[in-house]
PAMI-246644 format. One record per residue (C-alpha): residue in three letters; x, y negated, z negated. Coordinates in steps of 0.2 Angstrom, whole numbers, plus 5000, padded with zeros to 4 digits. Each point is the difference from the previous one (the first is absolute). Example, Ala and Ser with C-alpha at 12.3 -4.5 7.8 and 13.67 -1.06 7.14 Angstrom:
BEGIN
ALA506250224961
SER500649835003
***
This chain:
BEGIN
UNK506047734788
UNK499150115015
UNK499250134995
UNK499950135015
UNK501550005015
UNK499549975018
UNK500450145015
UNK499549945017
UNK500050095015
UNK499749935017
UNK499450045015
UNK499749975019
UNK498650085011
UNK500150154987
UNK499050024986
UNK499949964981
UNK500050204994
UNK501550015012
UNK500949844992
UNK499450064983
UNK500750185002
UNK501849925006
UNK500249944986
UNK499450144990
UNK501250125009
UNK501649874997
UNK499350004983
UNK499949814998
UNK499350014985
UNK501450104990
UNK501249895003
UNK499249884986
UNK499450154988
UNK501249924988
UNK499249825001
UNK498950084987
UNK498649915010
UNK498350055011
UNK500450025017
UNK498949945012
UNK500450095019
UNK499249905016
UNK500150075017
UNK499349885010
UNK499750005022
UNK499949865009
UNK499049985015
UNK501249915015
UNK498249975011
UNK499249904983
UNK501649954995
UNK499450034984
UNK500150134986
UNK498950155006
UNK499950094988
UNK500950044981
UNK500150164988
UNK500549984981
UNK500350114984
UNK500449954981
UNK501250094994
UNK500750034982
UNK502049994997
UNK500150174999
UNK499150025017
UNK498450064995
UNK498549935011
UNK498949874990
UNK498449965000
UNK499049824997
UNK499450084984
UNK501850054996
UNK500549834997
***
């Protein structure tokens, strides 16, 4: 059984705090709160001149929303 849920959030010729804070500000994450699961949010930016993933942004959070840390787990 997974232990943590997934919350991707892509982007094109942005950036990976801007992808990241999308889904932060659709709140993403609270619409698994009841999973009882960590949720892991991803805003990721990818680079149409590299064609290639540019650059990414994470954060671990508890089902209750609080941020974690490596240490929290």
């Amino acid at each position: 059984m997974p232990t943590a849920t997934c919350i991707f959030e892509f982007k094109l010729d942005q950036s990976a705090p801007i992808a990241f804070d999308q889904a932060e500000l659709k709140q993403y994450k609270e619409r698994f709160a009841d999973a009882n699961k960590n949720i892991l949010v991803i805003g990721l930016n990818f680079s149409s001149t590299s064609r290639n993933i540019s650059e990414w942004k994470s954060q671990l959070f508890s089902p209750d929303g609080k941020k974690l840390n490596a240490e929290d787990l």
